[in-house]
C-alpha positions, 0 to 999 in steps of 0.5 A: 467490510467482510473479506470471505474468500478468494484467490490470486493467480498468475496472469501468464499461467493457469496454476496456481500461484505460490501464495495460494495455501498461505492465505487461511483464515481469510474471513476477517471482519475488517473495520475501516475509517473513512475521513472526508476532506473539505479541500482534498481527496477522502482518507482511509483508516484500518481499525481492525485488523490494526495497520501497524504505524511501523508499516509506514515508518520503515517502508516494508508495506507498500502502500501506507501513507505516513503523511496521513498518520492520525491519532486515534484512542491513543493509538498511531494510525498510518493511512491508506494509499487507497489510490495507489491501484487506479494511480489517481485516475478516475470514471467520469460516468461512476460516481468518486465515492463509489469508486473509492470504497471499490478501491477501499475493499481492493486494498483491505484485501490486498492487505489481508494477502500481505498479512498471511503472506509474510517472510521474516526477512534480513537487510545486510546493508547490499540485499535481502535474504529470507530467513523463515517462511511460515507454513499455512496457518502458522502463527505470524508474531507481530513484531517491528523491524529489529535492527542489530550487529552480526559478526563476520569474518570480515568484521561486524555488519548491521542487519536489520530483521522483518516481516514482509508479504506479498502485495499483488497488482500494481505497486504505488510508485512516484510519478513524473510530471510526464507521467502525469500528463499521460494518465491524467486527463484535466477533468480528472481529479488532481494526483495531489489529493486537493479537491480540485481537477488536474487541468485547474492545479498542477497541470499547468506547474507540470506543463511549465517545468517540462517546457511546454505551454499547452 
């Protein structure tokens, strides 16, 4: 997989977005691992470049799949919510596989943008503050979550420093049963990940618990 170029721009005007002259360097050979499920839904894996596991364990990457978590040549490797764009909706004229390494190489990229798009950032317990944003082409240290005490005048705090990007498009979010049953038709593949249609797994648990039988 080869990610060569591109841009990103915002949808309510013609200049160019913030992140633009961040994204240098941008063509990166990515390697990815594609591990096919008897009873469920493929997982991905980023090889190179290496999707860090403190991505997944402290929630500052918006889509990694920590249930997924694989030991790979000694290392931890978090997966990839490679659905989290197209919420778990599918084509039925495309062929699922096709669809999912388009929705693969979608992710890879975004992630590639979240990479050269970093912040250091800081937690006090109530918001968020930016501590550092690199120029373009600034080295980025790769470095996991630190949490510390910082003295006040009010007395001693605990902050927490990090790297976080920018991801764009849609965001993986949670899904109600509600939400469910509007995006997701019966024939269609379950949210779930098994390898079994939504009207024939959860449709009916979800129908039941919001009262309704049909």
């Amino acid at each position: 997989m080869w990610v060569s170029a591109g841009s990103i721009r915002s949808s309510a005007t013609k200049e160019q977005h913030w992140a633009q002259p961040l994204l240098t360097g941008m063509d990166v050979a990515c390697e990815v691992m594609v591990c096919p499920q008897a009873d469920g839904m493929p997982r991905a894996y980023l090889l190179s470049p290496r999707f860090q596991p403190y991505f997944a364990d402290t929630a500052i990457h918006p889509h990694p799949r920590a249930d997924h978590t694989i030991l790979h040549e000694g290392q931890l490797l978090p997966g990839l919510c490679v659905f989290s764009s197209a919420e778990m909706t599918f084509k039925d004229d495309i062929n699922f596989y096709t669809q999912f390494l388009d929705q693969l190489t979608q992710y890879v990229a975004k992630h590639l943008i979240w990479l050269r798009t970093r912040r250091l950032c800081r937690w006090n317990g109530t918001g968020v503050t930016v501590l550092h944003q690199p120029s373009p082409g600034e080295a980025i240290p790769e470095q996991a979550p630190l949490a510390h005490w910082m003295q006040l005048p009010s007395g001693r705090i605990r902050v927490i420093d990090f790297w976080s990007g920018y991801w764009p498009g849609k965001a993986a979010r949670a899904a109600t049963p509600r939400e469910h049953l509007r995006l997701i038709k019966p024939r269609q593949r379950c949210w779930c990940g098994l390898n079994k249609t939504y009207g024939e797994c959860h449709r009916p648990i979800e129908l039941s618990a919001l009262g309704n039988r049909h």
